[in-house]
C-alpha atoms as one frame of an Amber mdcrd trajectory, in Angstrom:
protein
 -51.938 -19.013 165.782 -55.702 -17.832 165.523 -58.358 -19.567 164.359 -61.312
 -16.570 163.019 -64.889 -17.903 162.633 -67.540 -15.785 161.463 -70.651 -16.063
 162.784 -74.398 -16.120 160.963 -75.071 -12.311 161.991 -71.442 -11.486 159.828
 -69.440 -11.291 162.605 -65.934 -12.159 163.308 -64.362 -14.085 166.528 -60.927
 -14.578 166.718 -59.970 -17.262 168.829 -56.464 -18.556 169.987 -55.845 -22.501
 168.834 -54.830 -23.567 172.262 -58.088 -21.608 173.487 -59.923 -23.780 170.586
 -58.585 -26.595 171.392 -58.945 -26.230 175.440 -62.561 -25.482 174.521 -63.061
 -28.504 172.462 -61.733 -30.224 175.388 -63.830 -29.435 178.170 -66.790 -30.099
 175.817 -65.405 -33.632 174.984 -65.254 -33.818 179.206 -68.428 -32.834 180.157
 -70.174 -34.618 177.566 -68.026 -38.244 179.472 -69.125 -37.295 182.621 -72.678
 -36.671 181.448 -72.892 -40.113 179.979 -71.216 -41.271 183.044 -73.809 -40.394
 185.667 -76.901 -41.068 182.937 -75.301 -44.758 183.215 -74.932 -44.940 186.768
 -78.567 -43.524 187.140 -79.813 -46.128 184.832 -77.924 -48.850 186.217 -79.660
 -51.082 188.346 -78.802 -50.876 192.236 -78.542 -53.669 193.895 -78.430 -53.423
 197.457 -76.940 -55.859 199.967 -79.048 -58.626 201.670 -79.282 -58.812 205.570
 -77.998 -61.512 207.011 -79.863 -63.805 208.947 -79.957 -63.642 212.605 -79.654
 -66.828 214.585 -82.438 -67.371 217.129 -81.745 -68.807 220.551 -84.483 -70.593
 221.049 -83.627 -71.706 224.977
């Protein structure tokens, strides 16, 4: 099945459905991993704490 779309200029593109759809999802993916890392880049970090070293005090 194709799926035509014409485009402002008048133009016609003819694309197949599973090509439509495979485009729709790698959109829908890269938008997910886009929010993904903007989290994970917002996120706060919070980084270990040493632990304390015994002294011997002899």
């Amino acid at each position: 099945m194709k799926v035509i779309r014409k485009t402002p200029g008048g133009e016609t593109r003819e694309l197949l459905l599973k090509e439509y759809f495979l485009n729709a999802y790698l959109i829908a993916a890269l938008k997910t991993v886009g929010d993904q890392i903007r989290q994970s880049r917002t996120a706060e970090v919070k980084l270990p704490q040493p632990a304390p070293v015994p002294l011997d005090r002899s």
